[in-house]
Structure formats: C-alpha cells, structure tokens
ChimeraX commands (.cxc) that place a marker at each C-alpha (Angstrom):
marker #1 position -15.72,-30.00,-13.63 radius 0.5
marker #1 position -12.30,-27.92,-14.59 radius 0.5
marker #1 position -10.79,-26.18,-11.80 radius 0.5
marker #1 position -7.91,-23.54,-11.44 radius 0.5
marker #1 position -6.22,-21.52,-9.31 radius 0.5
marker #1 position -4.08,-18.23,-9.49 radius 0.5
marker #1 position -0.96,-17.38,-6.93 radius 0.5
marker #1 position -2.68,-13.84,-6.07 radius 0.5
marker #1 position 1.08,-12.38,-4.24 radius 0.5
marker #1 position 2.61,-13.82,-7.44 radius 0.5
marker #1 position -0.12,-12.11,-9.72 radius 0.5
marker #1 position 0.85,-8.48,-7.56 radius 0.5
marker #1 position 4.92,-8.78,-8.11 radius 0.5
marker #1 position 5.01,-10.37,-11.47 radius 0.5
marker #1 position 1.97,-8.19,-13.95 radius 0.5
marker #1 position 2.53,-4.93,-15.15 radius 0.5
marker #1 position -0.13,-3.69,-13.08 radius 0.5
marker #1 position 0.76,-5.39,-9.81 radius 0.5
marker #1 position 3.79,-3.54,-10.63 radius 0.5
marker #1 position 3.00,-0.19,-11.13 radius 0.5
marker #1 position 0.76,-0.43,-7.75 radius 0.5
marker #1 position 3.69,-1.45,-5.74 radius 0.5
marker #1 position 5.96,1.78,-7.22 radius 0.5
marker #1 position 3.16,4.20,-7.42 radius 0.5
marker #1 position 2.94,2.96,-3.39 radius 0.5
marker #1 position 6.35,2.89,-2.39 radius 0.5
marker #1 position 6.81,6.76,-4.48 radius 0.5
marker #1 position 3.96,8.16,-2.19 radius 0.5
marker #1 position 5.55,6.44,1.02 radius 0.5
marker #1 position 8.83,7.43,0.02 radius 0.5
marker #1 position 7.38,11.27,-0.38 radius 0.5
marker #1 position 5.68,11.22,2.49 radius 0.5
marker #1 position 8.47,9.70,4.96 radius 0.5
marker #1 position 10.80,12.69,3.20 radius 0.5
marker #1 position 8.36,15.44,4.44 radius 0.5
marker #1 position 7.58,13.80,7.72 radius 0.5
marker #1 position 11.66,13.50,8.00 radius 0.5
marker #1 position 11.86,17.30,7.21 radius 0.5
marker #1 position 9.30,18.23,9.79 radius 0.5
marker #1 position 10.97,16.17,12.51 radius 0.5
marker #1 position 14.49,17.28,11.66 radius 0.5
marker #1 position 12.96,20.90,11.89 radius 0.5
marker #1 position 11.10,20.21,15.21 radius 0.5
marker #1 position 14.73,18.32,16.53 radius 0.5
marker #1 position 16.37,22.27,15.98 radius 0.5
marker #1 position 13.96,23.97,17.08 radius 0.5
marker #1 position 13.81,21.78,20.93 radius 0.5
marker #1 position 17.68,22.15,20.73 radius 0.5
marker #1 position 17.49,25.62,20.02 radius 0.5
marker #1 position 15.14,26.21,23.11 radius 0.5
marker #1 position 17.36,23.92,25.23 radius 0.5
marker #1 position 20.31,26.65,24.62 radius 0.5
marker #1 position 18.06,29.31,25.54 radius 0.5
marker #1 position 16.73,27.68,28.44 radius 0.5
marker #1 position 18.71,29.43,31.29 radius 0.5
marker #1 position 18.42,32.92,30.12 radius 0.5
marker #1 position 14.71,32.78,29.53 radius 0.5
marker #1 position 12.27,33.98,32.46 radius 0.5
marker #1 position 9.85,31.50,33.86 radius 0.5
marker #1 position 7.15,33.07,31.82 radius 0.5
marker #1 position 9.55,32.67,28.42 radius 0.5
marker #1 position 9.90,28.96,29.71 radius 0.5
marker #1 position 5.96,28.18,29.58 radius 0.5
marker #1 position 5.49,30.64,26.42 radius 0.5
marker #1 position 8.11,28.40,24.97 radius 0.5
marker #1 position 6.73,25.00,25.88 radius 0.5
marker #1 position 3.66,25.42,24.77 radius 0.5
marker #1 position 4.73,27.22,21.28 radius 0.5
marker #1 position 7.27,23.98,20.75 radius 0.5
marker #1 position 4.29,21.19,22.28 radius 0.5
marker #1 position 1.61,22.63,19.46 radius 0.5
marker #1 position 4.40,22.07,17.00 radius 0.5
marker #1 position 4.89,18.34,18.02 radius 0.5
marker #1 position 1.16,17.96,18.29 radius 0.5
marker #1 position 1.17,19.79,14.47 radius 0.5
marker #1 position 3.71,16.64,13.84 radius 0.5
marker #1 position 1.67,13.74,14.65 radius 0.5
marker #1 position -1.47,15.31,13.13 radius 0.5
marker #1 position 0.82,14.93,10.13 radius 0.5
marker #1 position 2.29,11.68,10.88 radius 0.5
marker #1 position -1.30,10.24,11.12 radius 0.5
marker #1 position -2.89,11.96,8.23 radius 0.5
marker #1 position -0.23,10.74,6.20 radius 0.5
marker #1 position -0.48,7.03,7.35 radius 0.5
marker #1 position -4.24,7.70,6.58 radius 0.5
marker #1 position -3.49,8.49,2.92 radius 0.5
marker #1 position -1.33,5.48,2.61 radius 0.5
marker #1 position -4.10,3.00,3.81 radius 0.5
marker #1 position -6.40,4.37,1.99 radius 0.5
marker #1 position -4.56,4.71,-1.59 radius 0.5
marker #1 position -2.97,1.34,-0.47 radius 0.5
marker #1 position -6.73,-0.02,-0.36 radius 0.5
marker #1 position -8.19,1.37,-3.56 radius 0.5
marker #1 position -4.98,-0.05,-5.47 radius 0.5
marker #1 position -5.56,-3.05,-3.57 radius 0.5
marker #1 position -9.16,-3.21,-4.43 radius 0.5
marker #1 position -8.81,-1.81,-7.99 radius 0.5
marker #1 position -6.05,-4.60,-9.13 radius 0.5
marker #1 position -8.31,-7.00,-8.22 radius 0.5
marker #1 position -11.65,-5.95,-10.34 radius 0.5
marker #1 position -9.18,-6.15,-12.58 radius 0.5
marker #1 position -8.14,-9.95,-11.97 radius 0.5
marker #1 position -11.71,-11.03,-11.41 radius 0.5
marker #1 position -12.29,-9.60,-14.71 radius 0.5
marker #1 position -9.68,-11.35,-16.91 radius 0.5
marker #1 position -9.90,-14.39,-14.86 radius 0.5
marker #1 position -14.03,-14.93,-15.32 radius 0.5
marker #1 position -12.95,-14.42,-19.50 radius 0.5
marker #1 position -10.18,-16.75,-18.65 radius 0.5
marker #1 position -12.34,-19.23,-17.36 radius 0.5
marker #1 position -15.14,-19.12,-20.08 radius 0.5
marker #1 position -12.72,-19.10,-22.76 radius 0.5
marker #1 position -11.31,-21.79,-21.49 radius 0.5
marker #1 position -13.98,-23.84,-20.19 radius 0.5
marker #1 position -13.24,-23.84,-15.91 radius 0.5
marker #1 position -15.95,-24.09,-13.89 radius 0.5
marker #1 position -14.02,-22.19,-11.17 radius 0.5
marker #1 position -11.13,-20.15,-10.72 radius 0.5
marker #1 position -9.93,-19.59,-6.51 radius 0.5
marker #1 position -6.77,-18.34,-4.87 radius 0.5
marker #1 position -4.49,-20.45,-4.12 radius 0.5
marker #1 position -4.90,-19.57,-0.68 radius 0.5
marker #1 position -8.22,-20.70,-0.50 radius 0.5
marker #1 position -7.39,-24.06,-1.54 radius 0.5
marker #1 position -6.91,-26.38,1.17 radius 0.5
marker #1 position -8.15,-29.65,0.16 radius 0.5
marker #1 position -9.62,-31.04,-3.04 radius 0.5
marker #1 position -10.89,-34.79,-3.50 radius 0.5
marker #1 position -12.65,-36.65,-6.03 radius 0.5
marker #1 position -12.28,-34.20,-7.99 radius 0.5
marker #1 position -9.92,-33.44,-11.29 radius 0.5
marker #1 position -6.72,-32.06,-9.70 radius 0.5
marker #1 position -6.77,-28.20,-10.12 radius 0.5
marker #1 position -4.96,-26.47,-12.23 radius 0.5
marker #1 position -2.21,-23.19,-11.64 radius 0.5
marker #1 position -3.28,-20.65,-14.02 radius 0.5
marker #1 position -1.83,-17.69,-12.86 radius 0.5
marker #1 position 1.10,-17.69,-15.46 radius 0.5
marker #1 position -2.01,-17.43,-18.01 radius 0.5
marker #1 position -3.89,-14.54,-15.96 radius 0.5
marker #1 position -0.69,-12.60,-15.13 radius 0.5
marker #1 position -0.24,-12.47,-19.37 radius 0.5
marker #1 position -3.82,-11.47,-20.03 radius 0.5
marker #1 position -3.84,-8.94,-17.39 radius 0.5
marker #1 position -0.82,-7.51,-18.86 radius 0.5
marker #1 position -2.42,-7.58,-22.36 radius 0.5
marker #1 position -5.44,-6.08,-20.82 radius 0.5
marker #1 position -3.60,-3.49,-19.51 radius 0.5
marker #1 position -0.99,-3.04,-21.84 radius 0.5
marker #1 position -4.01,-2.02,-24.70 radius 0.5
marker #1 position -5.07,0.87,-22.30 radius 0.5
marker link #1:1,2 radius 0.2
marker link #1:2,3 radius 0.2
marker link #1:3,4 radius 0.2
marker link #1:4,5 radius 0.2
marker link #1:5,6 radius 0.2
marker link #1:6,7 radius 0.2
marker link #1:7,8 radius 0.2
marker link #1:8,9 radius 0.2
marker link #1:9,10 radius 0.2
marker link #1:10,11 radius 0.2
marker link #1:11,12 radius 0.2
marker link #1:12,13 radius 0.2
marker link #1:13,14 radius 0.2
marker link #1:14,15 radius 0.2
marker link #1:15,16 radius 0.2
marker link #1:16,17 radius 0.2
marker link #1:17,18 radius 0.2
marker link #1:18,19 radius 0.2
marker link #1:19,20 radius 0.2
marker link #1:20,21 radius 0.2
marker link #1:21,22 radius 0.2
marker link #1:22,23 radius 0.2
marker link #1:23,24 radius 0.2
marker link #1:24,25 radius 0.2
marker link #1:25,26 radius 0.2
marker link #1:26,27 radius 0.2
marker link #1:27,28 radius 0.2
marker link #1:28,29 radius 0.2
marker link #1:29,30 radius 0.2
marker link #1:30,31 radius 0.2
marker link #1:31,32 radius 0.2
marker link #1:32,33 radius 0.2
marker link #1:33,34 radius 0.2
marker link #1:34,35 radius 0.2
marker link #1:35,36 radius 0.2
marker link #1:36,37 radius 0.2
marker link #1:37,38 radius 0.2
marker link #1:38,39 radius 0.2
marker link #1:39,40 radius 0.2
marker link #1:40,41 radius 0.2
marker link #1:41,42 radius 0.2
marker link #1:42,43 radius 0.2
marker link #1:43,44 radius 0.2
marker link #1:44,45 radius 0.2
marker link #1:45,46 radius 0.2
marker link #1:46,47 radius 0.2
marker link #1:47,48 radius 0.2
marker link #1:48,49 radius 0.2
marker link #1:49,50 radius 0.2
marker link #1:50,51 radius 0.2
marker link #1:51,52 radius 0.2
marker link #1:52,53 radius 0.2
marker link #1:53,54 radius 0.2
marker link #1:54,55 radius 0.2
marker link #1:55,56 radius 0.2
marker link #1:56,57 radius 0.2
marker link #1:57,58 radius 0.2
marker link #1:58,59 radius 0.2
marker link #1:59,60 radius 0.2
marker link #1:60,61 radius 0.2
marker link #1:61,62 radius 0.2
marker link #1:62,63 radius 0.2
marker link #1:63,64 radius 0.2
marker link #1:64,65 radius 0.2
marker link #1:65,66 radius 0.2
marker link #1:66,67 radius 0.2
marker link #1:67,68 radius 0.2
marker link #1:68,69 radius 0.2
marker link #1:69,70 radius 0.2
marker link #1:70,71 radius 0.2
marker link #1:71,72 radius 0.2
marker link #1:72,73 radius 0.2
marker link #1:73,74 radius 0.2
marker link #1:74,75 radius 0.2
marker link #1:75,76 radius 0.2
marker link #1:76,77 radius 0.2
marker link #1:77,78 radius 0.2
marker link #1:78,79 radius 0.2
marker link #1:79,80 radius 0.2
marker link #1:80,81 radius 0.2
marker link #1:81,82 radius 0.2
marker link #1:82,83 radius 0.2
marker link #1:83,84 radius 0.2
marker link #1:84,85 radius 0.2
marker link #1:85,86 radius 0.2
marker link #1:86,87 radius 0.2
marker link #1:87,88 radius 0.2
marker link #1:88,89 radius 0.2
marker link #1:89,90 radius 0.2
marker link #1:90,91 radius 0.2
marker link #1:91,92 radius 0.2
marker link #1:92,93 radius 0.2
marker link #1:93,94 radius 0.2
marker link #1:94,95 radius 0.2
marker link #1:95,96 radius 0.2
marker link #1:96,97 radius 0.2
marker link #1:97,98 radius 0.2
marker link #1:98,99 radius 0.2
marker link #1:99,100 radius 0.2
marker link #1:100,101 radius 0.2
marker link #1:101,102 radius 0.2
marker link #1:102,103 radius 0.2
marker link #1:103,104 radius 0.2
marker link #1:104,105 radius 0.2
marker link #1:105,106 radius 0.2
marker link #1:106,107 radius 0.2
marker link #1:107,108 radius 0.2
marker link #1:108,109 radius 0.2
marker link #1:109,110 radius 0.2
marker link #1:110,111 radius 0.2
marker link #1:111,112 radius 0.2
marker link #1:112,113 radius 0.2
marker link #1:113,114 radius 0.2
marker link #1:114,115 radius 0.2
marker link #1:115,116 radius 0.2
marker link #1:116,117 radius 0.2
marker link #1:117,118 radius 0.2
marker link #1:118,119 radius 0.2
marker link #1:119,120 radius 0.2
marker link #1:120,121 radius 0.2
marker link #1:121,122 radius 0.2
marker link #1:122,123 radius 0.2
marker link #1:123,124 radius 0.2
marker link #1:124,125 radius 0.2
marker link #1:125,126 radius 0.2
marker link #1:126,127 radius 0.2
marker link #1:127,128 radius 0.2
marker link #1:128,129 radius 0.2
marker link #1:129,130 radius 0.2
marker link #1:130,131 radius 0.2
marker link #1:131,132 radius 0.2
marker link #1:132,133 radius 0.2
marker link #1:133,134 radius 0.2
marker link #1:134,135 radius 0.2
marker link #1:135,136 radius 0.2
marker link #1:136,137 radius 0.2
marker link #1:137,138 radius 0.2
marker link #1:138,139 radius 0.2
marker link #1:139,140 radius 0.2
marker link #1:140,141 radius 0.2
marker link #1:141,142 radius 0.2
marker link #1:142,143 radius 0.2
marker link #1:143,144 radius 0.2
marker link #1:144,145 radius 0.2
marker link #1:145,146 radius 0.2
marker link #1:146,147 radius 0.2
marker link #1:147,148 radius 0.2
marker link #1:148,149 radius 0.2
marker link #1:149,150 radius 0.2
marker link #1:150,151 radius 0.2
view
C-alpha cells in the first residue's frame, strides 16, 4: 500500500489556479465593497442633508422625508445582502470548481504513480502499520499548473 497526501490551503495559494481564484475573488469583493461604499457615502449626504432641513420642514415634510430616506437605507441592505450573496456563491463554485480540478490530476497522479490513496492532509490524523505517507502536493500543485497552463 503507497499512500500520499496533498496540503489543500497550500495547493489554493501556491498553483496558478488557486491563484487566479483568490484574485478573480478579491477583484469582485473589491468591486462590490466600492459600490456598496458609494451607496453609503450617498445615503450619509443625503441623512445630513435632511438633518439641515429639519427645522424648516412641516411635520408632514418630516414623515414624507423619513420614509423617502428609510426606503433608501432599506434599498442599501437589499444591496449589501445581495452582494454578500454573490460572493458566497461565486466563492463556492471557485471553491468547488478548483477542486474537480485537484481530484482530477491527483487520481492521474496516483495511477501514474502507483498510490493506493491520495487524502488531505487534514484528514490525516493517525497512520500505523502502515508505510509512512507521503507529501505530494509539491507534485500536484506542478501538474495542476501544467494542466491548466495547456488550456
């Protein structure tokens, strides 16, 4: 029996791939934290503006106002959670996509190079009498970047 093991965080910061996930993730965050900034900045003028007009406005004008300015900030965290929504969700499917993708090269890895198994690091707590296992994820993290490099 020939076992091995891959360092799965070290897999996501050190492959091309694992790479490209973690920009293409922190571009989306980044443009989506500038337009939620935007609408809050916009939402911060707009209560200050209201607060200056507060003593010449009629009771009426107060309510109008209130309500006008709370459907904005309800408008906000519509946006605020649709937005975190999109980042799960794209964060997942990367997530899930990269690692297809390391199942994939690490099954040809492992007939190639006759292992009977190849687990996460994480998962390994304890092996005995057994042949000690065996870090492979130098040799996944270059076939997934030749696999991905040829695409």
């Amino acid at each position: 029996m020939k076992l091995g093991y891959v360092d799965m965080s070290q897999i996501a910061s050190e492959s091309d791939r694992g790479k490209a996930v973690t920009k293409s993730l922190k571009a989306k965050s980044e443009k989506l934290g500038t337009k939620l900034q935007a609408k809050e900045k916009q939402l911060e003028k707009q209560k200050s503006a209201i607060e200056a007009k507060l003593e010449t406005m009629s009771p009426k004008e107060r309510v109008a106002k209130q309500k006008e300015f709370q459907k904005k900030v309800e408008e906000y965290q519509k946006m605020l959670r649709s937005s975190n929504q999109e980042m799960q969700d794209m964060q997942e499917k990367e997530t899930e996509d990269l690692l297809k993708l390391i199942k994939k090269v690490a099954a040809e890895y492992a007939k190639a190079n006759g292992y009977t198994a190849i687990l996460t690091k994480k998962e390994m707590l304890y092996a005995a009498d057994i042949p000690a296992p065996k870090d492979v994820t130098d040799e996944i993290v270059a076939l997934l970047n030749k696999e991905t490099g040829s695409k």
